[in-house]
Residue, then its C-alpha position, 0 to 999 in steps of 0.5 A: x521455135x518455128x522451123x525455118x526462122x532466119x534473123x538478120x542482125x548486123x553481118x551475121x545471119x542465125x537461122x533456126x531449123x528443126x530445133x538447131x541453129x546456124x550461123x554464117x558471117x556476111x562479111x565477104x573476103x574481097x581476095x576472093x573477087x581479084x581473078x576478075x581483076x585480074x583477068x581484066x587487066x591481062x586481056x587490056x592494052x592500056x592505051x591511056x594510063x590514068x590517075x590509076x593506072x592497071x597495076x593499081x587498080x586491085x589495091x583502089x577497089x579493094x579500098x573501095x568499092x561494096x563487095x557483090x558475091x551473087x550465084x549469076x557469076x555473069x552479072x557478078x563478073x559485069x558488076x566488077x567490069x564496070x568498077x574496073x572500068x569506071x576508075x579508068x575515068x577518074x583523072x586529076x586535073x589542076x581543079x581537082x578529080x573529074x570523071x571523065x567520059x572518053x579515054x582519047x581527047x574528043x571534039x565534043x568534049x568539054x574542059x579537062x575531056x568532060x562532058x555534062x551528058x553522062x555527068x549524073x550517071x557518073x554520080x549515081x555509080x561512083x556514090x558507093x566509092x568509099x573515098x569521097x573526095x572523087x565526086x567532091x571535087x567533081x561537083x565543085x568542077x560543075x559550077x565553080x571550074x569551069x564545067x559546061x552545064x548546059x551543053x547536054x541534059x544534065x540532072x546535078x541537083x537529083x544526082x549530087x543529092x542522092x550521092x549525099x544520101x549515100x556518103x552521109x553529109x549533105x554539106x556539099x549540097x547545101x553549099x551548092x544550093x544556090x548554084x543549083x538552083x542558079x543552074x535550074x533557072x538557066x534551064x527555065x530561060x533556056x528551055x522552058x516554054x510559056x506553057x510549062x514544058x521543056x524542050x530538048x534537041x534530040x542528040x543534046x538529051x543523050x539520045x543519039x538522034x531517037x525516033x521521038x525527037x526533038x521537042x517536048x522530051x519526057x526524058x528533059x521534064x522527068x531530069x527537071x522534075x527530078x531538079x526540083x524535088x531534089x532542090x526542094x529536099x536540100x533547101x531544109x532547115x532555117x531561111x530556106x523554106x521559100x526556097x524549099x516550098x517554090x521548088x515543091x511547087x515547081x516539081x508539081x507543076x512540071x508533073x501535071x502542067x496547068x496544075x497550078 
């Protein structure tokens, strides 16, 4: 037996050392994060009153977020902020939750206070929420309620695909194949020039007037790129492998232009 060997099986960690063995539960008590909530609450003047307002939010999180205990208790703390402030966002609306961006109703914004700007990322953090019906509801908003895909750079496909990843069914995103690639050739109408690239005003990329611009932005061919691999890896299984080969060849053709 070698000194200092650990297995990880399940929640449980064994470690072997100088001949004895520990063991220690991974599974973490989440009353002990609720201070951060807590503290949260007590320093907020909770102007706007969402679907979970203050005084629900421990019991939400609790429910339903993965638990962090790590020994930085600063980022451990911002960890909790952002899932404190993140369900501020979710609203119920008469077609179901969105995210919303803003607290106050906003000029820019679009139906229901949305806007297709942060949409994506709003995907990659509410992915861990263990209820899943969140982003359910706020995919279906994007292509069959009224959302404004276009407005701003948005990556649907990448962020709903990998959201399905998390939650273990991709059968939101099979039923929204051929929104999303409804959506991707829009793009290609749009915004894409004879050769190959995408073009993008600056502050309609989410970039708040950045030093390179308008034009040929890395950041809207990457977000493409990112479409159509995603598209590609959806459109599996019977009668879909046109769909799936031309969006390959899409995604390699963004990658290196000309290359086809």
């Amino acid at each position: 037996m070698k000194k200092g060997l650990v297995f990880v099986s399940g929640l449980c960690i064994t470690a072997f050392f100088q001949g004895k063995v520990f063991s220690q539960s991974l599974i973490l008590n989440s009353d002990n994060y609720r201070h951060y909530i807590d503290t949260f609450n007590v320093n907020d003047n909770e102007l706007y009153k969402g679907f979970i307002p203050n005084e629900q939010c421990w019991d939400f999180l609790s429910a339903n977020i993965p638990l962090l205990d790590i020994p930085d208790k600063t980022i451990e703390r911002t960890y909790y902020f952002r899932w404190w402030t993140y369900r501020k966002h979710i609203k119920l609306t008469p077609d179901g939750f969105v995210i919303t961006e803003f607290l106050p109703k906003v000029p820019w914004s679009g139906k229901y206070n949305t806007i297709s700007c942060p949409a994506a990322l709003h995907f990659y953090e509410g992915r861990w929420l263990h209820e899943r019906k969140f982003l359910n509801d706020y995919a279906i908003f994007w292509f069959r309620g009224g959302g404004s895909l276009r407005t701003y750079s948005f990556w649907p496909a990448n962020a709903i695909y990998n959201y399905s990843l998390v939650s273990g069914s991709d059968s939101l995103c099979k039923e929204l194949l051929p929104d999303l690639v409804s959506n991707f050739e829009a793009w290609e109408g749009e915004k894409q020039d004879k050769n190959g690239l995408f073009w993008q005003v600056d502050g309609n990329d989410g970039m708040e007037v950045s030093v390179c611009g308008s034009g040929y932005r890395a950041t809207i061919n990457s977000y493409m790129y990112g479409e159509a691999n995603a598209i590609a890896a959806i459109a599996t299984g019977p009668g879909k492998e046109e769909i799936a080969a031309t969006y390959h060849k899409k995604a390699i053709a963004l990658k290196k232009p000309g290359s086809e």
